[in-house]
LUMNUZA-84934 format. One record per residue: y, x, z of N, C-alpha, C, O in turn. Coordinates in steps of 0.001 Angstrom, whole numbers, plus 500000, padded with zeros to 6 digits. Each point is the difference from the previous one (the first is absolute). Layout:
LUMNUZA-84934
YXZYXZYXZYXZ ...
end
This chain:
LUMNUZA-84934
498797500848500000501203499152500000501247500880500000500036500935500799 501058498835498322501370500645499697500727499475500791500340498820499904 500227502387501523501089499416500445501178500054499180500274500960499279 500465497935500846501352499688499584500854501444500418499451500822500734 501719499372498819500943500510500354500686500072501337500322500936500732 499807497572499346500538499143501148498741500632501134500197500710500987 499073498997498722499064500077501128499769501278500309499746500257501177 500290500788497865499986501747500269501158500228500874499691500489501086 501673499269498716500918500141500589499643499049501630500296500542501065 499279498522498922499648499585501343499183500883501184500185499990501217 498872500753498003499297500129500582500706501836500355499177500596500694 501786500093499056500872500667500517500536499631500994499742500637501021 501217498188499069501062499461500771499101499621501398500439500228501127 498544499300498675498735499336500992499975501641500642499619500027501171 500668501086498338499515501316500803501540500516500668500245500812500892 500460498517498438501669500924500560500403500657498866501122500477500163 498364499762498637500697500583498867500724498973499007499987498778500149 500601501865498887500632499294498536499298500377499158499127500790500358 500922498899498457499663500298498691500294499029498734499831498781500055 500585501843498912499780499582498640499063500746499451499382500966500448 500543498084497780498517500302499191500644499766498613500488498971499533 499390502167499981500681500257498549499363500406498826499080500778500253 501051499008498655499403500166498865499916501895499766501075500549499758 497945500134500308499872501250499678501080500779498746500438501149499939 499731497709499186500707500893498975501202499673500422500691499577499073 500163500460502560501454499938500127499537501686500493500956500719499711 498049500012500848500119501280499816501154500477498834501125500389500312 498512499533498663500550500591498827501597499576500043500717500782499374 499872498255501178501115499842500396500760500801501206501171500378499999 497878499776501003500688501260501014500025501167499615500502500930500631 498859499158498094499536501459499535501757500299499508500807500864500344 499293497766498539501255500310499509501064500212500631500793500887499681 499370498289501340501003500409500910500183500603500811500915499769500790 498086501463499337500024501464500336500740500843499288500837500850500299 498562498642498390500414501121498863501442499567499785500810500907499815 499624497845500183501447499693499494500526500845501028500867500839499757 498581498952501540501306501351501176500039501021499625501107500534499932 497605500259499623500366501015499560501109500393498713500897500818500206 499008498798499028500815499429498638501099500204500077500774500609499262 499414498606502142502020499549500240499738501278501167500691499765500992 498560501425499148500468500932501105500240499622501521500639500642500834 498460497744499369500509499675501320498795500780501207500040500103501226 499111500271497907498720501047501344500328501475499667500106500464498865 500047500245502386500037501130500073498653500941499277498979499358500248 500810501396499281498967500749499310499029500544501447498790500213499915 501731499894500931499361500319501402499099498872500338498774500075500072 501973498845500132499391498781500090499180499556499185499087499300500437 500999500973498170498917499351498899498564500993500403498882499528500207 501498502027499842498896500587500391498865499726500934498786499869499844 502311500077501543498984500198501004499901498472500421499799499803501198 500305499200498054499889498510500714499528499298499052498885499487500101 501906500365498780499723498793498639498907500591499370498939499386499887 501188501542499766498487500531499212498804500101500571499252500893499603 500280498135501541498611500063500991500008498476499377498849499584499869 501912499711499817499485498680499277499439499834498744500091500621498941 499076498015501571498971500131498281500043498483499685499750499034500722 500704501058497777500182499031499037499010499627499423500160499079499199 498548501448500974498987499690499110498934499084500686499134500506500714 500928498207499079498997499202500844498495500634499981499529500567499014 499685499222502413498826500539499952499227499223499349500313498810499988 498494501607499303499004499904499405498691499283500711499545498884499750 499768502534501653499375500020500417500297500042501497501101500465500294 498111499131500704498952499074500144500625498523499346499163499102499907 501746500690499795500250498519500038501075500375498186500576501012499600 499254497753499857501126500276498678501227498957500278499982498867499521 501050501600501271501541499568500296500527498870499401500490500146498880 499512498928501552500023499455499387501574498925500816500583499105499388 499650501205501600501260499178500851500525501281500975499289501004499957 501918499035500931500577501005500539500251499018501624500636498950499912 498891501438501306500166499485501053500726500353500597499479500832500743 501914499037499529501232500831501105499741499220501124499835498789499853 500071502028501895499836499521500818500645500567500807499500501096500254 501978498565500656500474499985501465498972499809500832499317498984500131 500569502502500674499495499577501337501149500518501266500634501043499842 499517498207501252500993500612501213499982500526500220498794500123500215 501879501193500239499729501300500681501247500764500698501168500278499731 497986499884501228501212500199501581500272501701499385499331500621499174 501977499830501632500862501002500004499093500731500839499651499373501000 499760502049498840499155500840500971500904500211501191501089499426499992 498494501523501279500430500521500464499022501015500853499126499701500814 501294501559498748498618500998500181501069501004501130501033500489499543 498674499674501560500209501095500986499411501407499986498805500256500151 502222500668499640499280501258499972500737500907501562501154500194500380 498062500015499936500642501068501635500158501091499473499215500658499316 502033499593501067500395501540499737501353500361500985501049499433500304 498135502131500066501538500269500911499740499240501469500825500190500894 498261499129499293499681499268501249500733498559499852500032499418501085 500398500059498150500383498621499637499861499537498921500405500458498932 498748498168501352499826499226498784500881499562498617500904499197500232 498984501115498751500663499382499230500009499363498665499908500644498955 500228497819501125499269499350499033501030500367498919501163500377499857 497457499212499305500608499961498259499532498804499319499041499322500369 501624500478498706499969498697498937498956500150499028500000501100499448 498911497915500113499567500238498576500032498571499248499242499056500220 501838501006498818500070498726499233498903498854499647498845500297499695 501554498563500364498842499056499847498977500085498316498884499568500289 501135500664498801499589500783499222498750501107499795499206500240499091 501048500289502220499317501388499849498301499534500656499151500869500197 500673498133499983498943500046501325498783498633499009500194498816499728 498628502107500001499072499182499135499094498814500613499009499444499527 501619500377501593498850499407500710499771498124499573499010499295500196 501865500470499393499584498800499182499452499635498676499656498901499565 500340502368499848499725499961498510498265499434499714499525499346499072 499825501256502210498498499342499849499794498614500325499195499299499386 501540500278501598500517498525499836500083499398499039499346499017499653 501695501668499682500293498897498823498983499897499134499714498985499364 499584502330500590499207499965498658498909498937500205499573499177499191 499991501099502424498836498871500076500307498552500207498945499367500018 502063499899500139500797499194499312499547499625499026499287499016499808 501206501972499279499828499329498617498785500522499515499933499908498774 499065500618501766498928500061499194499042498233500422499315499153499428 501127501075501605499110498652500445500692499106499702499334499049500410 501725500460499073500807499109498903498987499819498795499242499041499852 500905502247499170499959500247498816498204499684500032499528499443499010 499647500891502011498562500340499994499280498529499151499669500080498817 500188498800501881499480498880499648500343499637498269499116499471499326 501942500797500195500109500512498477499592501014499622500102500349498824 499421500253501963499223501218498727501008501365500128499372500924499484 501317499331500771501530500462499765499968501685500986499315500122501015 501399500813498518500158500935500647501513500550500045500650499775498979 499887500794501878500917501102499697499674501325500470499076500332500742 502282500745498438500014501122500205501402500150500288500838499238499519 499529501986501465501515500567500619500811500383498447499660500609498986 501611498655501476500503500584498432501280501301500778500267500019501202 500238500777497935500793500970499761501661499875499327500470500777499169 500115498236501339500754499134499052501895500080500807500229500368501152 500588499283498066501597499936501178499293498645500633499725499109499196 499985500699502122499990499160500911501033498998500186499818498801499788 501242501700500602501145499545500198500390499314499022499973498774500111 500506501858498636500363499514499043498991498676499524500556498972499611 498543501072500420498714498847499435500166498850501103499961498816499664 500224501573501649500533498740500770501311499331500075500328499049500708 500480501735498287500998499235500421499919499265498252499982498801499722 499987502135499517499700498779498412498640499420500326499230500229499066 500188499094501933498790499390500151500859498734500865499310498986499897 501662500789500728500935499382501301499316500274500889499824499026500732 499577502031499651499359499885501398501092500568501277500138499654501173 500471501278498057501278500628500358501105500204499128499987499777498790 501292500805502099500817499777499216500686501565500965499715500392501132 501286500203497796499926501316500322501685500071500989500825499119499756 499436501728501060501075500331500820500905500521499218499885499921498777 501373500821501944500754501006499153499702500872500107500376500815499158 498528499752502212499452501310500136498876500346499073499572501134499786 499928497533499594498746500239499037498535499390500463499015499657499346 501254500357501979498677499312500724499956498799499819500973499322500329 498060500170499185499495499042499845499632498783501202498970500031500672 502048498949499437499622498765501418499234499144499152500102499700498810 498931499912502304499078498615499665500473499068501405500024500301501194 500321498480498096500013498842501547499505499985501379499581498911500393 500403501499499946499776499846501702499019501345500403499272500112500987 500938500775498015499908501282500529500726501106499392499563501119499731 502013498249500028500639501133499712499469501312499216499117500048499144 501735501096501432499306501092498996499122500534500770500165501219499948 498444498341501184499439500381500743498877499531499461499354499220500699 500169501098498050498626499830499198499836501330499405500625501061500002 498076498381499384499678501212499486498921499299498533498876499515499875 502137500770499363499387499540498337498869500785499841499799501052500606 499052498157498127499165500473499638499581499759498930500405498861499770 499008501489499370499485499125498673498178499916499566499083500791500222 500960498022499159498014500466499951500020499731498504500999499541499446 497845500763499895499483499890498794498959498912499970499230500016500961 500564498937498037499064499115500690499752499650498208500847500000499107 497600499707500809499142499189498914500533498267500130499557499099499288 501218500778501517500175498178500440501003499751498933500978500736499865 498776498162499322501092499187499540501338499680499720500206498809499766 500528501773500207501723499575500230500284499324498865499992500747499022 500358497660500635500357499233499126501778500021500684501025500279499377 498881499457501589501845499903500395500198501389499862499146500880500107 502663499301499521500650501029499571501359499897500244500840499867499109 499418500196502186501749499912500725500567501440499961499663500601501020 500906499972498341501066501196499727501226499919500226500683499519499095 499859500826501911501554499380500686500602501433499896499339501022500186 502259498939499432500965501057500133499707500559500991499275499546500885 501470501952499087500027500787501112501469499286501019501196499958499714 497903499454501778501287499233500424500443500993501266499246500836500498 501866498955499843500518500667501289499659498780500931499484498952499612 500949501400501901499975499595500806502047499280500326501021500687500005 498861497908500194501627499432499688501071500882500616501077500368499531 498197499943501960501114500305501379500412501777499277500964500645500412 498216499792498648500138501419499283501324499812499268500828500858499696 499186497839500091501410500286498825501626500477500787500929500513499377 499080499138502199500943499773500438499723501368501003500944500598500515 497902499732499648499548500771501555500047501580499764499318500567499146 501396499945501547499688501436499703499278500981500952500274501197500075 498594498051500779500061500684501398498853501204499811499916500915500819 499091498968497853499504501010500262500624501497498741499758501200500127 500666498443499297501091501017499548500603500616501079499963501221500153 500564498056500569500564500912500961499376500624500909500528500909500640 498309498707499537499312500471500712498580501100499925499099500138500828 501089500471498004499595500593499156500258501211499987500809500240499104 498952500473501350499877501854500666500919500889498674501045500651500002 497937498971498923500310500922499040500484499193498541499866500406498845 500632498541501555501040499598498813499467499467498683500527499797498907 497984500013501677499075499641498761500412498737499236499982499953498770 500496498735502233499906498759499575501385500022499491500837500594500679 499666498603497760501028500184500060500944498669499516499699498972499392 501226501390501009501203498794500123499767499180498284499701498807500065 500412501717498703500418499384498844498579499561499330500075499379498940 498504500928501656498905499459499602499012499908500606500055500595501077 498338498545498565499170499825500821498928501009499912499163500036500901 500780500704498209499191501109499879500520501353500715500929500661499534 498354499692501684500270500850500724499456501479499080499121500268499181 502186500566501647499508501586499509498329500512500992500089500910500824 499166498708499046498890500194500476499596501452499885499028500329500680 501625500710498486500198501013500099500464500557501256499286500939500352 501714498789500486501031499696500921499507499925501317500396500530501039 498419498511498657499533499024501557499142501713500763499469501023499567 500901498308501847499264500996500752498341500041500008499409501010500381 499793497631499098499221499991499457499201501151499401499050500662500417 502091499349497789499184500490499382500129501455500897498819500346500024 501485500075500277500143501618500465498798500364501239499290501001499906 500612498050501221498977500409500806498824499585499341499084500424500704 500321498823498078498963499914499085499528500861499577498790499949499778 501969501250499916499659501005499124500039501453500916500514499881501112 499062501268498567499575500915500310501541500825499685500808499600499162 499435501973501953500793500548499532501120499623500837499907499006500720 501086501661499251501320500397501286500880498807499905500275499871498807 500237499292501823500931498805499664500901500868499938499968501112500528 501351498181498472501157500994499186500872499633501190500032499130500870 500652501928498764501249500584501629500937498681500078500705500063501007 499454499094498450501012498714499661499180499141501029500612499245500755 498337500829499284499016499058501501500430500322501296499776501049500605 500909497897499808500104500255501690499079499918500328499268499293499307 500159501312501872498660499931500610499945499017501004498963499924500659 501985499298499579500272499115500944499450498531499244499279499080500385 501221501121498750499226499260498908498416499111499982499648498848499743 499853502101500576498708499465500126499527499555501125500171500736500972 499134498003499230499717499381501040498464500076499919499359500244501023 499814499484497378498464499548500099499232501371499590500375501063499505 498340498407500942498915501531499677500010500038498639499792501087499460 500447497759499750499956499780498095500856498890499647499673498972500593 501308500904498638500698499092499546501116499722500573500590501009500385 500251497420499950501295500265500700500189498536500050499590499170499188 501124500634501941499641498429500277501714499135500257500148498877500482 500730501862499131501057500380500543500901498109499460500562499056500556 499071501334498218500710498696498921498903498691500513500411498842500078 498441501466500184499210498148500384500162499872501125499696498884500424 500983502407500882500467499455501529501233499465499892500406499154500797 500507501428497904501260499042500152500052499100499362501102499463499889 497551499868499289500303498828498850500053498901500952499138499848500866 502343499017498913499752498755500326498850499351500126499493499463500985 500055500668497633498626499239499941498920499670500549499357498952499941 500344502697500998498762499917500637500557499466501696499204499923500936 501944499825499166499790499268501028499336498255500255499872499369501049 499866500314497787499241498556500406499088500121499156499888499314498984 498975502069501565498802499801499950499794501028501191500778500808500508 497963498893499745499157500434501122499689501493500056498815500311499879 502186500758500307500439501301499734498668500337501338500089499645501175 498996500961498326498670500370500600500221501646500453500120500664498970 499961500109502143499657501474500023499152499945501063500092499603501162 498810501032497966498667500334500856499791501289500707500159500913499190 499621499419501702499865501317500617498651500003499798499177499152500348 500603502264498832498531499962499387499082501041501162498903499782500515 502177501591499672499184500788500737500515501204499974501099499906499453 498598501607500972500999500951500523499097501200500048498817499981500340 502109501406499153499284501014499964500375500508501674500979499656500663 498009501173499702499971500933500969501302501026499579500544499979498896 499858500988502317500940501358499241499200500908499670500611501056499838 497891499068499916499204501090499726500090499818498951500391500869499221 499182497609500323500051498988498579501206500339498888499940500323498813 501207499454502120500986500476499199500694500925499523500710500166499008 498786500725502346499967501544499561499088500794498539500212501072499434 499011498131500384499186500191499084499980499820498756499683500771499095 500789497820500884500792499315498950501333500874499253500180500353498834 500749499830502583501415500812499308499184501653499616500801500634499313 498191500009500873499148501024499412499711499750498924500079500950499221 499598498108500374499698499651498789498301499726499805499420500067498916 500197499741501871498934500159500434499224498379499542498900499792500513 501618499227498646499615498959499090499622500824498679498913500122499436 502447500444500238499594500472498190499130501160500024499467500245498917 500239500573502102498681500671499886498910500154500617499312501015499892 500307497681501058498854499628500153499206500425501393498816499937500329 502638500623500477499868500618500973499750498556501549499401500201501056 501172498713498583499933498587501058498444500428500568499006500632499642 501538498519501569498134499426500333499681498894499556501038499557499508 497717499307500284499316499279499900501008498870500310500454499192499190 499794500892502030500608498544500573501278500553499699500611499346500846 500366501419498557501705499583499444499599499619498702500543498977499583 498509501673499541499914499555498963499505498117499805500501499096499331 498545500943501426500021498280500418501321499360499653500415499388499016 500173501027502315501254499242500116501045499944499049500878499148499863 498841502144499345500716499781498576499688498987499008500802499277499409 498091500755500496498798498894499039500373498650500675499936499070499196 500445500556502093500571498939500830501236499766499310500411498956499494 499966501859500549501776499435499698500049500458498280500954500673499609 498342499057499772500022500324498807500978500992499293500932499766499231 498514501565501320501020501478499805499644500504499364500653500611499154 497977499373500959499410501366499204500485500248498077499895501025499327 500576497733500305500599500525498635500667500812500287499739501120499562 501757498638501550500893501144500363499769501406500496500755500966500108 497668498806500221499909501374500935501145501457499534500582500643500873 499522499584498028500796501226499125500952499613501169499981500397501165 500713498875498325501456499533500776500582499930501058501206499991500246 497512499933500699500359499751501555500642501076500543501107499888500526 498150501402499372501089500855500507501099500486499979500543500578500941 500020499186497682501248499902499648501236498433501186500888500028500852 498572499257498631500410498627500303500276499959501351501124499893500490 497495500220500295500258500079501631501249501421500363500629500104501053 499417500397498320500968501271500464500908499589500132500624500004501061 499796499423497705501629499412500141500039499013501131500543500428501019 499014498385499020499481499073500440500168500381501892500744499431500799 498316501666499456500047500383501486501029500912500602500289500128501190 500317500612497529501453501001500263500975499440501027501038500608500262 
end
């Protein structure tokens, strides 16, 4: 039996998530409007490298032949990870974003949706953001983050690949958020000048983001005061209007020892030097992509 649309999307909302269900060949439409930014020079060549070019346009084949595109909001609280150092605790931020722990959720969700039809998906590789907001699931800020209804920008997008059906085909403009047209609070509130006054496409080049992402010395123009999180920067969604009428979640996940962190600022992630249980706790707080990074990051961070 073919669940409906209606009823796939129910059976999200029945768990605490969102979702839309889109025709596979609007891929080829985000594709284009990648490439049109590039075109008009609005992505930095830094940015196309180390971010846009990990996406894939080419629907999968195998195990399943693609046949619809599943974007799914799930909620996700603001970290807060304690590291001791110096003999006093001191927490740090990790954006709602960074932390995978719902993603198996969702998937089993929708496999047990999709199952009784016959139906499979696979994880797609795709702009997230962008696909939820030309999907209406969201609709994008002036900072670029993407709000969904009653969980603000405190989700965490995803996309699936699925053999299921998509006869409906809703493709909506890229919309802002209204209170954006008048509001300037996270521009101003914006460290490094990324978001800017005359448009909605942020210098993402700019954002403190892209810089603790990547490997290598942050440029002397970085205040070090600057940084608040172990990865990313939370600076523009603590001052957005917006997320005050939704349910602004920070979870205290858990806390290194000062041996821990001593170890960490050694560098002692990127070469393999941790014990058993920090590396855990990395795999806990979903770090270990960053491991390179940490010792850099926490330096500034604990200075």
């Amino acid at each position: 039996m073919n669940p409906s649309v209606k009823e796939l999307l129910c059976h999200l909302e029945s768990a605490g998530f969102r979702g839309r269900v889109l025709p596979v060949r609007r891929l080829q439409d985000l594709r284009d409007e990648i490439d049109m930014r590039r075109r008009d020079f609005c992505i930095d060549s830094n940015l196309d490298r180390d971010y846009l070019s990990s996406f894939h346009f080419i629907p999968p084949t195998e195990p399943i032949r693609a046949r619809s595109l599943i974007v799914v909001a799930a909620p996700q609280p603001e970290l807060e990870i304690v590291f001791h150092w110096m003999g006093k605790p001191v927490p740090v931020s990790v954006p709602p974003t960074y932390l995978h722990d719902t993603d198996d959720a969702v998937e089993n969700v929708l496999r047990n949706a999709l199952r009784p039809g016959g139906y499979g998906l696979v994880r797609g590789r795709v702009p997230e953001k962008l696909l939820a907001v030309r999907s209406g699931l969201a609709r994008y800020g002036r900072n670029n983050v993407s709000y969904v209804p009653e969980m603000g920008s405190f989700h965490r997008p995803m996309v699936f690949f699925s053999d299921y059906p998509c006869m409906e085909d809703v493709w909506h403009e890229e919309t802002v958020l209204d209170r954006c047209i008048s509001c300037s609070a996270c521009r101003l509130a914006c460290p490094t000048g990324a978001i800017l006054k005359d448009r909605f496409l942020i210098q993402a080049e700019r954002c403190l983001t892209f810089f603790n992402e990547r490997p290598g010395e942050f440029p002397e123009w970085i205040d070090p005061s600057w940084h608040h999180c172990v990865v990313g920067c939370m600076r523009c969604q603590e001052a957005c209007p917006e997320n005050r009428f939704v349910s602004r979640r920070v979870e205290q996940k858990g806390a290194f020892t000062e041996e821990e962190t001593e170890s960490l600022l050694a560098g002692g992630a990127a070469d393999g030097r941790l014990s058993a249980e920090t590396y855990k706790k990395l795999a806990d707080f979903d770090m270990i992509e960053y491991k390179d990074l940490l010792q850099r990051n926490l330096r500034v961070l604990l200075r």
